[in-house]
Each structure stands twice: as structure tokens, then as C-alpha cells.
Gaussian input, Z-matrix of N, CA and C with variables (Angstrom, degrees):
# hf/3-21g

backbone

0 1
 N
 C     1     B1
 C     2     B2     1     A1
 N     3     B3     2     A2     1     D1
 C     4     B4     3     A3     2     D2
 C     5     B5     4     A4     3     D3
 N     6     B6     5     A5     4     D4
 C     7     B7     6     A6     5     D5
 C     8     B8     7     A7     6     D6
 N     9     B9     8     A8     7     D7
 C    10    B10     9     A9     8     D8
 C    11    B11    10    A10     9     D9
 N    12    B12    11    A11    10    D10
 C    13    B13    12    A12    11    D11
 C    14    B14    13    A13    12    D12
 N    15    B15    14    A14    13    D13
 C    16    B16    15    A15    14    D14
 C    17    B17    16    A16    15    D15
 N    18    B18    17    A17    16    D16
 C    19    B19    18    A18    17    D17
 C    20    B20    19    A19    18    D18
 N    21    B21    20    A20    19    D19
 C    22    B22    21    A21    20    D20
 C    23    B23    22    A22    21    D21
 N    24    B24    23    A23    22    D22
 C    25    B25    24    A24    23    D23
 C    26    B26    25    A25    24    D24
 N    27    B27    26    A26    25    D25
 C    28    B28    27    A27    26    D26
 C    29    B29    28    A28    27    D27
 N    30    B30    29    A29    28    D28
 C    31    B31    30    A30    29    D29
 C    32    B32    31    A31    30    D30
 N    33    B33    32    A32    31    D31
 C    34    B34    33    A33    32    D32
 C    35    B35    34    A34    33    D33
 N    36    B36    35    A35    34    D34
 C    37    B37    36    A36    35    D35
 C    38    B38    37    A37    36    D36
 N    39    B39    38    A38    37    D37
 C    40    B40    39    A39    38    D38
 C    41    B41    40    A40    39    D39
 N    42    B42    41    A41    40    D40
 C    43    B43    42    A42    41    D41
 C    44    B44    43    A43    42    D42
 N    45    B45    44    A44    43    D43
 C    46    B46    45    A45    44    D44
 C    47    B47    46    A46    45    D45
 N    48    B48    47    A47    46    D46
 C    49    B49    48    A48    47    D47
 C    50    B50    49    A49    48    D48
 N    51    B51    50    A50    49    D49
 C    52    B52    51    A51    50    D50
 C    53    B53    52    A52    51    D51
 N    54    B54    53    A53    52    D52
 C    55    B55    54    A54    53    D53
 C    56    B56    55    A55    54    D54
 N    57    B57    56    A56    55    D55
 C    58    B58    57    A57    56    D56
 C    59    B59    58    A58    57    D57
 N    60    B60    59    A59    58    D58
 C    61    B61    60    A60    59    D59
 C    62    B62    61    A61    60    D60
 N    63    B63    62    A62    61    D61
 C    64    B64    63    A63    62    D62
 C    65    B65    64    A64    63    D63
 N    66    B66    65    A65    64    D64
 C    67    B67    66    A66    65    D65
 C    68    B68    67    A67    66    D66
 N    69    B69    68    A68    67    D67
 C    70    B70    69    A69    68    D68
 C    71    B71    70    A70    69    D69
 N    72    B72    71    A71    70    D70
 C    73    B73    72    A72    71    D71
 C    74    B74    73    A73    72    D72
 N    75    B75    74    A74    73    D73
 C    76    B76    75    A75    74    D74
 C    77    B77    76    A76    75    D75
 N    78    B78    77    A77    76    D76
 C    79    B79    78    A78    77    D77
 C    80    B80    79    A79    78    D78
 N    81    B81    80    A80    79    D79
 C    82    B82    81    A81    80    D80
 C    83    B83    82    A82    81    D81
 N    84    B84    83    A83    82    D82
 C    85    B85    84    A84    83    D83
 C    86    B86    85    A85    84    D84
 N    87    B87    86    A86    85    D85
 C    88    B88    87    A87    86    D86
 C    89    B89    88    A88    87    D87
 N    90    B90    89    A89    88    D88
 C    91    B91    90    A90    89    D89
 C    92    B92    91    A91    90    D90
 N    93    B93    92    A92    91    D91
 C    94    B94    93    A93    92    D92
 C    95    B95    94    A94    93    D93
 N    96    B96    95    A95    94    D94
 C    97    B97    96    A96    95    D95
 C    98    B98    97    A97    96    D96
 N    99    B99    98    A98    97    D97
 C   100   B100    99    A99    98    D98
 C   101   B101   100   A100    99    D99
 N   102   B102   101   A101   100   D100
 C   103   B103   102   A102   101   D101
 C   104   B104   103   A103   102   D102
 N   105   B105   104   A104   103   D103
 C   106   B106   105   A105   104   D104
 C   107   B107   106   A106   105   D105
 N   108   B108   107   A107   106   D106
 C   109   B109   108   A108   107   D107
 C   110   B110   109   A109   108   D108
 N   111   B111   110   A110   109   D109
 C   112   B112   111   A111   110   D110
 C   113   B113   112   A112   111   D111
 N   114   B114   113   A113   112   D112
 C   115   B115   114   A114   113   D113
 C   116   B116   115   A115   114   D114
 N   117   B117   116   A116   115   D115
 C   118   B118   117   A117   116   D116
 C   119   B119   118   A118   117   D117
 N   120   B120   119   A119   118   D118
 C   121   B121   120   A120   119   D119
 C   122   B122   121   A121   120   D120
 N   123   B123   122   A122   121   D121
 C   124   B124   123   A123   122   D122
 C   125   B125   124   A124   123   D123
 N   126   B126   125   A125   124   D124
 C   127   B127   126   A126   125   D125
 C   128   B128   127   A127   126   D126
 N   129   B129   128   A128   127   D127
 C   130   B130   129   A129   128   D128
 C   131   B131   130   A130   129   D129
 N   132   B132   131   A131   130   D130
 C   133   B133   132   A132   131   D131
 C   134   B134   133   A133   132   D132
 N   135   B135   134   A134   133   D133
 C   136   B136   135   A135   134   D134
 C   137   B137   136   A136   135   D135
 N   138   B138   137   A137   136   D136
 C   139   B139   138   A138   137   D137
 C   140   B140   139   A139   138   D138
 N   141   B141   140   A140   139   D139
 C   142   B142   141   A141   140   D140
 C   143   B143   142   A142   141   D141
 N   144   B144   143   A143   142   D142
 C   145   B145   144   A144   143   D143
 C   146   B146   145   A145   144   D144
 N   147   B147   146   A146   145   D145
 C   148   B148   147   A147   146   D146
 C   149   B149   148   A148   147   D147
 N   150   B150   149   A149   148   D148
 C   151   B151   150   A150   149   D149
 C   152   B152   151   A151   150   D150
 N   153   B153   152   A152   151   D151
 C   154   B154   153   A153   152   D152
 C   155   B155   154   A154   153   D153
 N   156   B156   155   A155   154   D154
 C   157   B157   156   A156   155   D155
 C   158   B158   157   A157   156   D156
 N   159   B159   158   A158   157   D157
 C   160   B160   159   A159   158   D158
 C   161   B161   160   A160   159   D159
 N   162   B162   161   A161   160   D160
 C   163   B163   162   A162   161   D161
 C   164   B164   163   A163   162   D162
 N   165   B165   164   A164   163   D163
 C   166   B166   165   A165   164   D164
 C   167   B167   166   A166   165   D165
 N   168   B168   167   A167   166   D166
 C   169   B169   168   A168   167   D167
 C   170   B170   169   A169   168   D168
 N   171   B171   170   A170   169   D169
 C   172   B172   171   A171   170   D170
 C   173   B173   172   A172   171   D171
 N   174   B174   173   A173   172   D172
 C   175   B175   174   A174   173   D173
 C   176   B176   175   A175   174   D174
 N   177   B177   176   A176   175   D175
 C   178   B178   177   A177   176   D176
 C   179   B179   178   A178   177   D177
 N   180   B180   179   A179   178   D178
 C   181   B181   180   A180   179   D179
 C   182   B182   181   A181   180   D180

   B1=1.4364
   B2=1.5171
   B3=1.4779
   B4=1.2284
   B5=1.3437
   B6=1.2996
   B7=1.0926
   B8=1.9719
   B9=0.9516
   B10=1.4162
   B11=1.5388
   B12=1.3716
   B13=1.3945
   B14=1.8927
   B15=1.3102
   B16=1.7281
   B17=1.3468
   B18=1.9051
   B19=1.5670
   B20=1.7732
   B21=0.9373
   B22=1.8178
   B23=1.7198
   B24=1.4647
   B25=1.9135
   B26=1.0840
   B27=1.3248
   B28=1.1636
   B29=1.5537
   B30=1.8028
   B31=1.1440
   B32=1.5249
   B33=1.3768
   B34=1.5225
   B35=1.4750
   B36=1.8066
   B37=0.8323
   B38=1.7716
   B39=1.4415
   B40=1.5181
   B41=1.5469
   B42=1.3540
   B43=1.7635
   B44=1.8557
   B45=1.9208
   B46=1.4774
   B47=1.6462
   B48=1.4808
   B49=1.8085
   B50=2.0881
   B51=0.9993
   B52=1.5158
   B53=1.6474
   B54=1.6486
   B55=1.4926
   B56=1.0225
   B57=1.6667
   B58=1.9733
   B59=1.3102
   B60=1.4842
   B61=1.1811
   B62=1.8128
   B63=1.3337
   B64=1.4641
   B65=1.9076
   B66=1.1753
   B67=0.9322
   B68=1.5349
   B69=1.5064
   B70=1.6564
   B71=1.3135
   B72=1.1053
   B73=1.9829
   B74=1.3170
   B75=1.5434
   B76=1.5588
   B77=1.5746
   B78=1.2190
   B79=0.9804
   B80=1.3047
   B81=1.2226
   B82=1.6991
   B83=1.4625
   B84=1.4907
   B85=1.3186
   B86=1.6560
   B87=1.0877
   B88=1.5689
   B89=1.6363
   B90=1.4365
   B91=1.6125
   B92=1.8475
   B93=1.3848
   B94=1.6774
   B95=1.5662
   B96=1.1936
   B97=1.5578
   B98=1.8164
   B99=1.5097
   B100=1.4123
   B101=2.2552
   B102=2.0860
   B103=1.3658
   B104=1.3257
   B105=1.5761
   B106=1.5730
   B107=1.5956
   B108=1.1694
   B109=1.4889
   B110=1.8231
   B111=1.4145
   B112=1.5573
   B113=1.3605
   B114=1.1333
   B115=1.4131
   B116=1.8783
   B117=1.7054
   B118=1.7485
   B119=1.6093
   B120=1.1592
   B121=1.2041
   B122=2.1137
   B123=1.2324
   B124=1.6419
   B125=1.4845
   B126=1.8999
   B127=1.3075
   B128=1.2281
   B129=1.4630
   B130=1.2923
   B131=1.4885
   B132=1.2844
   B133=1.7065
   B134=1.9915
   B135=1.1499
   B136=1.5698
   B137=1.5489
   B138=0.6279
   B139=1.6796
   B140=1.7340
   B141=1.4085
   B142=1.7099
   B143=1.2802
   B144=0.9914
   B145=1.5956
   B146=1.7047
   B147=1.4214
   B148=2.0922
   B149=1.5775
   B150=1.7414
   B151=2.0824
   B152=1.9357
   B153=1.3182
   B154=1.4843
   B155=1.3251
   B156=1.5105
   B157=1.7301
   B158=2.2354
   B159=1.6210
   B160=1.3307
   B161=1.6962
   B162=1.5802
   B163=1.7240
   B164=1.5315
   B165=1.6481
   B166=1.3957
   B167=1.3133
   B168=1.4817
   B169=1.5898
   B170=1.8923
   B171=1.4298
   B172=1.1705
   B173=1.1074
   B174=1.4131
   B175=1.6512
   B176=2.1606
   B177=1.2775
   B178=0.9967
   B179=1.1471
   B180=1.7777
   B181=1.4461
   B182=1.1888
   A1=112.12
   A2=121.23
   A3=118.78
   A4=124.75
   A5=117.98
   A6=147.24
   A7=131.01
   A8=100.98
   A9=118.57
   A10=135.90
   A11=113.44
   A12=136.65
   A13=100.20
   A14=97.06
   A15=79.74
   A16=110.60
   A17=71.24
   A18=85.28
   A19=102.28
   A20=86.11
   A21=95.06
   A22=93.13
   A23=115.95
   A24=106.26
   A25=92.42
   A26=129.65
   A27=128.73
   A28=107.77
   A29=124.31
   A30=94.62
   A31=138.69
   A32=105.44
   A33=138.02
   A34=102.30
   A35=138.50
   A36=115.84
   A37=127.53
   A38=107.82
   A39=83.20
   A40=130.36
   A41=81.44
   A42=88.11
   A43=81.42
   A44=118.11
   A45=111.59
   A46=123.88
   A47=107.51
   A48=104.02
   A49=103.04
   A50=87.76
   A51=108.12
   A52=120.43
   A53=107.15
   A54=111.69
   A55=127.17
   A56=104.38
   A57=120.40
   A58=108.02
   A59=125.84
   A60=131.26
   A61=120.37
   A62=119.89
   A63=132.08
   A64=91.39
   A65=123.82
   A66=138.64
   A67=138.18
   A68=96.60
   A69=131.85
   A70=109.38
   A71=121.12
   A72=120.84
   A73=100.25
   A74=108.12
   A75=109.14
   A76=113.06
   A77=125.76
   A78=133.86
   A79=90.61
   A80=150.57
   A81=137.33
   A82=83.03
   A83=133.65
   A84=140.70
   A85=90.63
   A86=133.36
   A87=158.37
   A88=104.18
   A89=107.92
   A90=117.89
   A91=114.35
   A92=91.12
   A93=101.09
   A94=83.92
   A95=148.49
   A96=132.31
   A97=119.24
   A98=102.13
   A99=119.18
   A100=93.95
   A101=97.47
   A102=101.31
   A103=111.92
   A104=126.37
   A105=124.98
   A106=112.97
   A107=117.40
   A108=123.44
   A109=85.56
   A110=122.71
   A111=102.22
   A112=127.40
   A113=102.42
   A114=113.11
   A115=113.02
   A116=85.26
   A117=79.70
   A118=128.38
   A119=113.42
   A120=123.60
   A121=111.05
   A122=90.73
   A123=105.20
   A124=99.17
   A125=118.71
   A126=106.76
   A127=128.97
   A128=139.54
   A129=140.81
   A130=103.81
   A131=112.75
   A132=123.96
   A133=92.52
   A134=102.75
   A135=111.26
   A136=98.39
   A137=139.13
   A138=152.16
   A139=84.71
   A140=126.04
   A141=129.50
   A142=87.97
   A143=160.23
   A144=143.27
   A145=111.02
   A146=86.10
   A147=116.12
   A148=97.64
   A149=110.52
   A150=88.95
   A151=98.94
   A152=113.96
   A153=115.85
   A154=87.70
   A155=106.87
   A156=101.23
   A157=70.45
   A158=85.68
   A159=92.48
   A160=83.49
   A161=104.60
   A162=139.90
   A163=96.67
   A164=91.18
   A165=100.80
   A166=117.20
   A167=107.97
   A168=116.91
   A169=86.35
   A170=116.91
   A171=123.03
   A172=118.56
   A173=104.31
   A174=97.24
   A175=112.20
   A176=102.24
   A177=103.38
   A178=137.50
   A179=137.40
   A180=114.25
   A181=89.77
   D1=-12.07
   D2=178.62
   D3=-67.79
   D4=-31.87
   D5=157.02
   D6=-57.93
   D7=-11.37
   D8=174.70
   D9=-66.45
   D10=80.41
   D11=-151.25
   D12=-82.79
   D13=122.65
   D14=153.51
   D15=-158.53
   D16=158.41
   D17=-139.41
   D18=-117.70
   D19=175.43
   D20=-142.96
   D21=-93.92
   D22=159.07
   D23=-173.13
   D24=-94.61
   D25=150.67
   D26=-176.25
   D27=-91.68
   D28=-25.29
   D29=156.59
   D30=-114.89
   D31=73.83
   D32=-179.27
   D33=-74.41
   D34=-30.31
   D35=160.08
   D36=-98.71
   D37=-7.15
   D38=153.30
   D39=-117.86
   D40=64.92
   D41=-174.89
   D42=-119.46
   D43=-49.94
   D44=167.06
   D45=-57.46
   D46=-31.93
   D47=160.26
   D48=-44.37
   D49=-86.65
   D50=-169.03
   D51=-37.78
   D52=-21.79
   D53=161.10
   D54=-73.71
   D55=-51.24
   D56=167.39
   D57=-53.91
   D58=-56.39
   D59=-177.38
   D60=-54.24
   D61=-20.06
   D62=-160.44
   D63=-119.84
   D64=-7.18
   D65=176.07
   D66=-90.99
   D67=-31.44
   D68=157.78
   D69=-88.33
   D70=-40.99
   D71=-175.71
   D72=-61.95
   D73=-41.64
   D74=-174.19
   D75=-68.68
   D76=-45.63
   D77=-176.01
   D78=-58.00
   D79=-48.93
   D80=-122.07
   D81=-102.87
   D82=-27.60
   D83=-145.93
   D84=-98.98
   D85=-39.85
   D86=-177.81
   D87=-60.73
   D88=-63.29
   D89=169.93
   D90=-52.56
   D91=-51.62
   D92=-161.79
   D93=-65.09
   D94=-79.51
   D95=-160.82
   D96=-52.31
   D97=-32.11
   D98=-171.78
   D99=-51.38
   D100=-48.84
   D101=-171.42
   D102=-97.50
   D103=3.35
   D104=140.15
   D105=-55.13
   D106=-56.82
   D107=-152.98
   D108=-66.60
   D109=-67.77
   D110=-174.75
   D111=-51.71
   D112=-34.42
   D113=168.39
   D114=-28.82
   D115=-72.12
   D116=177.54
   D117=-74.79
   D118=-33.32
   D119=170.17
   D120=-40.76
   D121=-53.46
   D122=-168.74
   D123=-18.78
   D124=-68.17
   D125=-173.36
   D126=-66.45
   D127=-4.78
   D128=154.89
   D129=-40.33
   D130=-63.94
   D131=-153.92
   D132=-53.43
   D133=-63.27
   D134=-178.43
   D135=-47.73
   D136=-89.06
   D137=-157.86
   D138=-33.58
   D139=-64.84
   D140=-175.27
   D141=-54.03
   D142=-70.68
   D143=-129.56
   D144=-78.41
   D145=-36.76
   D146=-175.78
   D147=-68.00
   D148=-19.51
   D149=-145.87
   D150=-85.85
   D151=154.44
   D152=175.18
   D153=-98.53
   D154=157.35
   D155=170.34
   D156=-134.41
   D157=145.74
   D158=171.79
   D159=-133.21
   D160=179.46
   D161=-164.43
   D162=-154.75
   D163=112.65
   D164=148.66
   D165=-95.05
   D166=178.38
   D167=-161.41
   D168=-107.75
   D169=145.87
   D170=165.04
   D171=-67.01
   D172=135.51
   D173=-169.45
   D174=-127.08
   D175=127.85
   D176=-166.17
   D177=-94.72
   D178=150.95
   D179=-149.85
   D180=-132.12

């Protein structure tokens, strides 16, 4: 056991590139739909604020 070396992986740093890196893509991919989806939505919200709702009275025959 005196002898018992350990030893380090050598690719330990691009396996942490490739996490950070797959980690930001995701994120960027996460944002970009998050600001598609308002995007379309936006004119719904306007159109609700704009809409009149009227009530007619039943009318009988």
C-alpha cells in the first residue's frame, strides 16, 4: 500500500468543458423559447385588455 499512486483522468478537464459548455447551450436554448413563447402570446394579453364583452337581455316571443 505504500506504493499506491493515484492518478488523476486525464480527461477530467474536458469532460468539465463539456458540462459547463452543455450547460450554457441549454440554458441559451431554455431562454430563446421562454422569449419565443412571450413573444407570441404578447398579442393575446392586448386584445384581453381592448375586448368589450356586452349582454343582451333575452328576448321573448
Amino acid at each position: 500500500m505504500a506504493g499506491h499512486k493515484h492518478d488523476t483522468n486525464p480527461d477530467m478537464g474536458a469532460a468539465f468543458t463539456g458540462l459547463i459548455g452543455g450547460a450554457i447551450l441549454l440554458g441559451a436554448i431554455l431562454y430563446g423559447v421562454v422569449q419565443w413563447t412571450n413573444a407570441r402570446f404578447e398579442g393575446h394579453e392586448k386584445a384581453e385588455k381592448h375586448a368589450v364583452i356586452t349582454m343582451d337581455a333575452p328576448t321573448r316571443i
